[in-house]
C-alpha positions in Angstrom: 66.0 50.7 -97.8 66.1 53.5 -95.6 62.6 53.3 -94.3 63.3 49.6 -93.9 66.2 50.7 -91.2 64.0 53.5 -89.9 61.5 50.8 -89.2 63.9 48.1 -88.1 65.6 50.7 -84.9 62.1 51.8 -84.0 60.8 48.1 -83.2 64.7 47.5 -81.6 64.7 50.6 -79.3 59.9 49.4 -78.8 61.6 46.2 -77.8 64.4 47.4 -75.2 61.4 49.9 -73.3 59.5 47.2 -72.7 62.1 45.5 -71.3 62.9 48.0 -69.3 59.2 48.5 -67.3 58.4 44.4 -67.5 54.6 43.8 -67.1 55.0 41.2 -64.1 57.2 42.0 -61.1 60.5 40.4 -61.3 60.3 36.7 -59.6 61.2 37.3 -55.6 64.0 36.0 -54.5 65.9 36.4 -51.0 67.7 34.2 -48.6 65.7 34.8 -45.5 62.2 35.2 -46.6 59.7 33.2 -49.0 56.7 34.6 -50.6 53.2 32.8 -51.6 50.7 34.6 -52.7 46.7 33.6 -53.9 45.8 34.9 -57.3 43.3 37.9 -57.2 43.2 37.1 -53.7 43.8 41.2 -53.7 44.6 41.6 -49.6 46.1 39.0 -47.3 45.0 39.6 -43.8 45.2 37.0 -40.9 47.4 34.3 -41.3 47.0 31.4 -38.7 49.5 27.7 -38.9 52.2 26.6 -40.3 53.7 26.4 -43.8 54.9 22.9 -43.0 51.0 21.9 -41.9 48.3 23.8 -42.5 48.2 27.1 -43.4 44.7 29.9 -43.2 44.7 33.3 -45.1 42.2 35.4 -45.1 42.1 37.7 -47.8 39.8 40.4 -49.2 36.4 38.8 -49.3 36.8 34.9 -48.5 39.3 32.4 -46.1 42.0 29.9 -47.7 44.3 26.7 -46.7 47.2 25.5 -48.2 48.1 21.8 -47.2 50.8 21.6 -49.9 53.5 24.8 -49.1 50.9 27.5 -51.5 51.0 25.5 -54.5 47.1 25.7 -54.4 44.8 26.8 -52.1 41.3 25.5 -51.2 38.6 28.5 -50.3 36.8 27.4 -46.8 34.6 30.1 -46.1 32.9 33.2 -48.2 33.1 36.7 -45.8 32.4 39.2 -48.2 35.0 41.2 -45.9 38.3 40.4 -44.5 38.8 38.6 -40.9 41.5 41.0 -39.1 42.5 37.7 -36.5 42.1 34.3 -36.2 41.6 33.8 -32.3 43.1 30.5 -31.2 41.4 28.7 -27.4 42.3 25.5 -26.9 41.4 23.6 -29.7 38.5 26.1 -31.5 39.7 28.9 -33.9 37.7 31.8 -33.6 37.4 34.1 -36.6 37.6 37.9 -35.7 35.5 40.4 -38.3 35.8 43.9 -36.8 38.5 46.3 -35.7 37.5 48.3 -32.7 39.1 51.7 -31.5 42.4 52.3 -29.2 41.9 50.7 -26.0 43.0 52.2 -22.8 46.4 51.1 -23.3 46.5 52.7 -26.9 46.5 49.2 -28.6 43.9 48.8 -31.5 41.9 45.1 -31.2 40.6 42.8 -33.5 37.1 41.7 -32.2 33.5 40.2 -32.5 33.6 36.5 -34.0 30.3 35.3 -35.4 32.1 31.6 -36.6 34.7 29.2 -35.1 36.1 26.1 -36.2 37.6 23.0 -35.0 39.1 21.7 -37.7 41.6 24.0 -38.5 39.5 26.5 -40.5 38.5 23.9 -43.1 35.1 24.1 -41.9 33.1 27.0 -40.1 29.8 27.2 -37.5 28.1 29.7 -36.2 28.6 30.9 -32.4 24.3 31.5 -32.1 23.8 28.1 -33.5 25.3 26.8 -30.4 24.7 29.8 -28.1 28.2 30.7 -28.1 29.4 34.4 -26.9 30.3 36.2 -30.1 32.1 39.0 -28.2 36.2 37.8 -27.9 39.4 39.9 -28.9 43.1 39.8 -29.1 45.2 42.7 -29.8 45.4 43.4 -33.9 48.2 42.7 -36.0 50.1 41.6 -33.3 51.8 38.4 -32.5 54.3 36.9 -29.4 57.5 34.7 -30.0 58.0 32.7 -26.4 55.7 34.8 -24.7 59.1 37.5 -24.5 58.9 38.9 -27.9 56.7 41.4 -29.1 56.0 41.9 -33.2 53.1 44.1 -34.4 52.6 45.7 -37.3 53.0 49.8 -37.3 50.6 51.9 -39.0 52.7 55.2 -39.9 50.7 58.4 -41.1 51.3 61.3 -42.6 48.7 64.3 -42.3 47.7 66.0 -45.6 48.2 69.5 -45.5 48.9 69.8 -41.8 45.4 68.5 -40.9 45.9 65.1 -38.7 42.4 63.9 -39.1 43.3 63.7 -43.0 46.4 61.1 -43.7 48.0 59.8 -46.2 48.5 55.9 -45.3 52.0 55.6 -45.9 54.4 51.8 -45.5 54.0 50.2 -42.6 56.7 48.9 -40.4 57.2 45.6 -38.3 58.3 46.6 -34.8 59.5 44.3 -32.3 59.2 44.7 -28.3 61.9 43.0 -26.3 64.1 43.5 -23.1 62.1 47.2 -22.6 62.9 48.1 -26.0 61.9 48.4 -29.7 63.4 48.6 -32.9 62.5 48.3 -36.7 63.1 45.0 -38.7 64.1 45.8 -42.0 62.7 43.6 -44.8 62.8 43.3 -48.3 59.8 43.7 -49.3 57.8 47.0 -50.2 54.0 46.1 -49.9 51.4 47.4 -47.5 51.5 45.4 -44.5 48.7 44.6 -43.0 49.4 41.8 -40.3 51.5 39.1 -38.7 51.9 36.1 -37.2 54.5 33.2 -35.8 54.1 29.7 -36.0 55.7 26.9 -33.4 59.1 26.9 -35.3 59.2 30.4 -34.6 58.7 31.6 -37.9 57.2 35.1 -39.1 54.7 35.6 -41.5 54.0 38.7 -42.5 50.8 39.1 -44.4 50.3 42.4 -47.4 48.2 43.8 -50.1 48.8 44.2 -53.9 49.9 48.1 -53.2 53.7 48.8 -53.6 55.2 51.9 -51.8 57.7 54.2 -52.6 61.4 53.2 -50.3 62.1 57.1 -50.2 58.5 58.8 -49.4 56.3 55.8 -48.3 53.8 56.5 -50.3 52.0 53.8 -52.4 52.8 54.4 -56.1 52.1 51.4 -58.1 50.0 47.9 -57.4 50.8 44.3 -58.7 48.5 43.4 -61.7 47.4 39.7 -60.8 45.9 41.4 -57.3 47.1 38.9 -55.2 47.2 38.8 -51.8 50.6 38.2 -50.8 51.9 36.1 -47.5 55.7 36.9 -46.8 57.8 34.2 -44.4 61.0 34.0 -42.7 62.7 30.8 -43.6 64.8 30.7 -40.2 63.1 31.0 -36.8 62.7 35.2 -36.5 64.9 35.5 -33.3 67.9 35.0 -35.9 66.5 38.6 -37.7 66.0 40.2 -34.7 69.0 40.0 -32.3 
């Protein structure tokens, strides 16, 4: 009878652990942001359109679209890499695969496009096929609200044992740029950014990887188990977060 208790509180006090460190991240839930994500997609890069409309991710290896809010996503194009930018002109989207150095001004750029499309990113061309300069750029996980808001993504470092050409990659932050000054939106959310973007209602998505980091130190720590790559948006236009 005894053993039969001792057996019976080890499965009750089995039970309550796993309780306590749950398998899948608690469901996210907030009243200013929503979150989609694609399944294994492992890294959300650029975003480009509308929630409402149509909606392009590009994730670790391939490019998506959502006509239906994220329910499901169709895969457009196969990279094998991810696209840092989707370059809008007129009515041709341009898909940007490299990430040069600084430029003069310090900014980093997402550059060379070898595909456009003109239908939204649901089908792609090459630039050669039509003798069409490869060589276009736009500043890199950054985006503009009215042409008088600045929002970029900011990389924050921290050198391993004093040498700066060694870092740890710690959270990044979203900074905004307005009036001649710059401040920090705080968001509650803990993955590795890794770009963003703002659609005509004046929404901000914020696009991230699987990686979680630590609120105190920064530091990554832990990763989401279904790898997917993760697209966070503002439900209200992102001038009511900022000011």
């Amino acid at each position: 009878m005894k053993l039969f208790k001792t057996i019976a509180l080890m499965m009750a006090l089995s039970s309550c652990a796993k309780k306590e460190v749950p398998d899948v991240p608690p469901t996210f839930n907030d009243p200013n942001w929503t979150r989609i994500e694609i399944v294994e997609g492992k890294e959300a890069h650029a975003v480009y359109g509308s929630i409402d409309d149509t909606l392009m991710v590009s994730t670790l290896t391939e490019i998506y679209q959502t006509t239906d809010k994220g329910r499901t996503w169709q895969k457009t194009k196969v990279n094998h890499q991810p696209i840092y930018g989707f370059l809008s002109v007129r009515d041709t989207i341009f898909a940007l695969e490299a990430i040069s150095l600084k430029d003069k001004a310090n900014q980093r750029l997402a550059t060379f496009s070898q595909y456009f499309s003109l239908d939204k990113g649901f089908t792609w061309e090459r630039c050669s096929k039509y003798d069409i300069s490869e060589k276009r750029s736009q500043e890199y996980a950054t985006t503009f609200l009215d042409n008088e808001v600045k929002i970029r993504i900011k990389e924050n470092l921290e050198p391993i044992n004093g040498n700066p050409n060694h870092n740890y990659i710690l959270k990044s932050d979203i900074e905004v740029f307005k009036d001649g000054t710059s401040k920090i939106i705080q968001v509650p959310f803990e993955n590795q950014l890794t770009n963003v973007h703002v659609d005509k209602s004046g929404r901000l998505y914020v696009s991230a990887t699987r990686s979680i980091h630590d609120k105190k130190t920064g530091k990554s720590f832990s990763a989401e188990k279904n790898e997917p790559a993760i697209v966070y948006i503002s439900k209200k236009n992102i001038k009511q977060l900022i000011d």
